[in-house]
C-alpha positions in Angstrom: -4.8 -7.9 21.0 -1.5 -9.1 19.0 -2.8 -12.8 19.6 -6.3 -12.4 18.5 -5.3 -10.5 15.3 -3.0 -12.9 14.2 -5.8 -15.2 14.6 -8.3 -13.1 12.3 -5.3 -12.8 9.8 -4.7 -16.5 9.7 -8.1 -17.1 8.8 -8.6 -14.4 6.5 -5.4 -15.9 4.2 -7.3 -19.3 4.7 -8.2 -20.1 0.8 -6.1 -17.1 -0.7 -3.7 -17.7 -3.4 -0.4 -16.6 -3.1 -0.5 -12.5 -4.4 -3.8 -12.2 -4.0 -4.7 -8.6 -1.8 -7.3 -8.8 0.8 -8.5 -5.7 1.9 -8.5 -4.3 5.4 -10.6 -2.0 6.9 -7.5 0.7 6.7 -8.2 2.3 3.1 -5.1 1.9 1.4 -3.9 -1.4 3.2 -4.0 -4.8 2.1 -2.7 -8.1 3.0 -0.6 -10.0 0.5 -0.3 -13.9 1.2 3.3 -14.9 -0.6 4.3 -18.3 -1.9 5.6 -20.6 1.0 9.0 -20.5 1.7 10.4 -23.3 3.4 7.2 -24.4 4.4 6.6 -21.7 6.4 3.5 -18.9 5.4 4.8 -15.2 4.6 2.5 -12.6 5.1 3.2 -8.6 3.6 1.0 -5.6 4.1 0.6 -4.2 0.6 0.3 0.3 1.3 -1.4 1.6 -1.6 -3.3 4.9 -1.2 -6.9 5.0 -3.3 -7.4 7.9 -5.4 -10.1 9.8 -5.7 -12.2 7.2 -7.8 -11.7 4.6 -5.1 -8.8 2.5 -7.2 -5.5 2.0 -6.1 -3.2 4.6 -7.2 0.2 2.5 -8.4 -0.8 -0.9 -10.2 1.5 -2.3 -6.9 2.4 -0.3 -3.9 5.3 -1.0 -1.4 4.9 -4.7 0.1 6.4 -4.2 3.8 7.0 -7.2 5.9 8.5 -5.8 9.2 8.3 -3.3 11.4 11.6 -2.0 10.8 10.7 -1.7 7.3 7.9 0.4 8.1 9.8 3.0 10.4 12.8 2.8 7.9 10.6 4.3 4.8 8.1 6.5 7.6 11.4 8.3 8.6 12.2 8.5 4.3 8.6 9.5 3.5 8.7 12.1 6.5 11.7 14.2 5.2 11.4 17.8 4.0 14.4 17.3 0.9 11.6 14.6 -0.6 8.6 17.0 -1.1 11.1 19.5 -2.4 12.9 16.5 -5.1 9.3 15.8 -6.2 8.5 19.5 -6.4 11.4 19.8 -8.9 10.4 16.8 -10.3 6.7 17.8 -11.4 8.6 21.5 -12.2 10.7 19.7 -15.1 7.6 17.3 -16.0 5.9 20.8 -17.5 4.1 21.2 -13.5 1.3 19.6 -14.8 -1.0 19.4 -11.4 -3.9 16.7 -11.4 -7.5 18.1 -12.5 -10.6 17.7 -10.9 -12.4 15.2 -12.6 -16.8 16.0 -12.5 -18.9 13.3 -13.1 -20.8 13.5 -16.3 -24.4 14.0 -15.6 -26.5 11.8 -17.9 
């Protein structure tokens, strides 16, 4: 499987710029093409949750290029003491929770 995804990523980045995102069929997932570097292609997978109107959530989200990198922020991301620092966070903000935004009928 490894070998015949490389091979649909390869020709998916064929005709991309450099920083352009091309969508996977993960929601939240893209694939970043970077400039060259020493002649040699770089690849990063762009994670960047949609919201609930289908956009991306952060203008970029967190470019990972390795699989270290991935287990190094799912071990971060997967710690109790971070929901409870953003808790406080929102608390001193004013706790202002997202609303529910309806659809206007017209």
């Amino acid at each position: 499987m490894s070998t015949e995804l490389e091979n649909k990523i390869k020709e998916a980045l064929k005709g991309v710029k450099p920083w352009q995102r091309v969508p996977t069929n993960v929601e939240g997932v893209f694939l970043v093409k970077t400039p060259a570097n020493d002649n040699r292609e770089t690849i990063m997978v762009e994670i960047n949750p949609l919201n609930e109107r289908g956009t991306s959530m952060k203008r970029k989200g967190l470019f990972l290029k390795s699989t270290s990198e991935f287990e190094g922020f799912g071990s971060v991301f997967k710690n109790d003491k971070v929901l409870d620092l953003l808790d406080a966070i929102e608390g001193i903000a004013g706790g202002a929770k997202k609303k529910e935004i309806r659809a206007i009928e017209i």
